[in-house]
N, C-alpha and C positions, 0 to 999 in steps of 0.2 A: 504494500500500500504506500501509494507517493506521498511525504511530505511534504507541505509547503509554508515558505516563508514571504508574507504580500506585504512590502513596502510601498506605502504612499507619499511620495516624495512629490517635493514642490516650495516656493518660498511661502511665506508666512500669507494668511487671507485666501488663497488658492480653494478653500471649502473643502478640505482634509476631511475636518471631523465629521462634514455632513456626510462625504462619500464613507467613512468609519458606516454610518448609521444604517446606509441602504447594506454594507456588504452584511452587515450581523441578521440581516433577513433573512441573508441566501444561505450563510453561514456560522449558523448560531452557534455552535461550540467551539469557536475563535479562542485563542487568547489573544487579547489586546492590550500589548505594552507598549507605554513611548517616551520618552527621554523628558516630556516637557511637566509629565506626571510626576516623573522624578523628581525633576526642579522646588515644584510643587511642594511634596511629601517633606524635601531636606530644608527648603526654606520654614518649612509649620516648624519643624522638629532643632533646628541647628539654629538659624537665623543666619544673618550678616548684618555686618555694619558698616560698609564700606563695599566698591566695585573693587579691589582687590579679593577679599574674603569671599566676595560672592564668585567669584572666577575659581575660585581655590573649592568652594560649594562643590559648583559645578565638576571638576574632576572624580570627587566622589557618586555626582550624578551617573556617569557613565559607567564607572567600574560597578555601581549598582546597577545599570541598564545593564551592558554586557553580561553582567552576573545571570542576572535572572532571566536572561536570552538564552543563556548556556543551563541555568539548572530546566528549562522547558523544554528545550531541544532536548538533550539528554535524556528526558522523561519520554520523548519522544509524541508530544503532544502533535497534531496532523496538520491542525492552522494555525498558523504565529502573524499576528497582525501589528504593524508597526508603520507609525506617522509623523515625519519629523521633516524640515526642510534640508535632507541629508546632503550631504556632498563627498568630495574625495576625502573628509575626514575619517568619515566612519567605514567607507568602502573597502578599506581591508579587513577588517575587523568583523565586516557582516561576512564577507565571503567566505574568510575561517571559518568562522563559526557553521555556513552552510553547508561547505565542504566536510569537516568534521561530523555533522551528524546527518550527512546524505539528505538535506531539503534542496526542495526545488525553490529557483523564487523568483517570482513575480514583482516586478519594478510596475504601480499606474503613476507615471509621473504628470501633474497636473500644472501646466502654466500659462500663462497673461501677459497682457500688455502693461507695464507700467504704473501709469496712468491709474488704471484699475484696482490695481492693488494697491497704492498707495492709499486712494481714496477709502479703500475697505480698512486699512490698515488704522489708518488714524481713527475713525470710529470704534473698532477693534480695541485699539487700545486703553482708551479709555469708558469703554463701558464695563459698568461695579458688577459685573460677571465674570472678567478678565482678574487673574490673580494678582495680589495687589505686588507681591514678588518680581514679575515680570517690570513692570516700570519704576522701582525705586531704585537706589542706591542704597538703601537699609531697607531691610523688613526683617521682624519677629512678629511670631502667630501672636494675634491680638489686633496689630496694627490696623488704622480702617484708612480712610481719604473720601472725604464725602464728594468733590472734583476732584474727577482724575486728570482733570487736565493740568491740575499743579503738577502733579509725578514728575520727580525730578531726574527720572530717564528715561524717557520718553525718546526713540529713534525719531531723528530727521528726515526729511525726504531724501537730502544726500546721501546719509548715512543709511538709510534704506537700500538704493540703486547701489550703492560701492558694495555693501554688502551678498545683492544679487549675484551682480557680476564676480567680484573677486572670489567668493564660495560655488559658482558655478551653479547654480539651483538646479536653472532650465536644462544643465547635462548631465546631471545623474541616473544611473542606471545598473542596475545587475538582474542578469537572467533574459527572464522574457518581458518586454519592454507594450506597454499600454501607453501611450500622451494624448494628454487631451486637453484642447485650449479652453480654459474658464472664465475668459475675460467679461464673458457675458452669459449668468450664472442659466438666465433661460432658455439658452442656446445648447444648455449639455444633457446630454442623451447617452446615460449610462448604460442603458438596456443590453444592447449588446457586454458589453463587459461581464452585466451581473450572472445573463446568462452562461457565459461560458464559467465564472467562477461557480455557480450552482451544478455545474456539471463534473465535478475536478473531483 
């Protein structure tokens, strides 16, 4: 029986989570891990107080991501589901790991024009659903921000595009390769897709 490992890659705003939601239809006993849950989990529990310490956070985000990539595989679970806006960072790291325990994997990489993202991004960030972790320079669980739009790290539009480009979003890939342009969210017709993963 094939394993498989379905990365949805793409930069930030691309509608990840939504497409998350339609696949757990097709494919209800998923596991769904993703790096920014991590984030999440070590910001409640550790905190930071400075963009140093939160970089320094993050290191232990992934050795927990990898970790718990590796203790599922190994258990041999069938679907491993993971959403991040991945690049040649993580790219070697995934492929050990899928080469190691024989999954196949599925890259749907989702991308946009600019423009569009941007526009989603900055709404994104500041709405009080969004962890408050993500846009400060300090956070410990407790902390609130009644405007997010004070959040004293809040990406730039610059700082957005340098980021696209210089981490390569729109090129990521392993395995067998799905893209689909989301720039305009009414335009996308996952059908096919869903069906071939409900057949797998």
């Amino acid at each position: 029986m094939d394993k498989y490992l379905i990365l949805i890659a793409g930069s930030p705003a691309t509608g990840k989570s939504y497409l998350i939601n339609l696949i757990k239809k097709v494919l209800p006993d998923m596991f769904i891990l993703t790096p920014d849950e991590g984030k999440e989990i070590f910001a409640d529990s550790v905190g930071f107080d400075s963009l140093e310490e939160k970089a320094q956070l993050e290191k232990k985000v992934w050795e927990f991501y990898y970790g718990a990539l590796d203790l599922y595989m190994s258990a041999g679970k069938r679907f491993i589901l993971s959403e991040y806006p991945f690049s040649n960072k993580q790219r070697s790291s995934l492929e050990s790991l899928a080469n190691k325990y024989s999954y196949k994997v599925i890259t749907i990489r989702l991308v946009a024009d600019f423009d569009a993202l941007w526009a989603r991004r900055k709404v994104r960030d500041i709405e009080n659903d969004r962890h408050l972790s993500h846009v400060m320079s300090h956070y410990h669980f407790g902390d609130s921000l009644d405007d997010r739009s004070k959040a004293d790290s809040l990406i730039t539009e610059e700082e957005f595009r340098n980021i696209i480009e210089t981490r390569q979003y729109n090129e990521f890939s392993l395995g067998q390769l799905y893209e689909y342009d989301v720039s305009d969210f009414s335009k996308v017709d996952y059908t096919d897709l869903l069906n071939k993963l409900r057949t797998l």
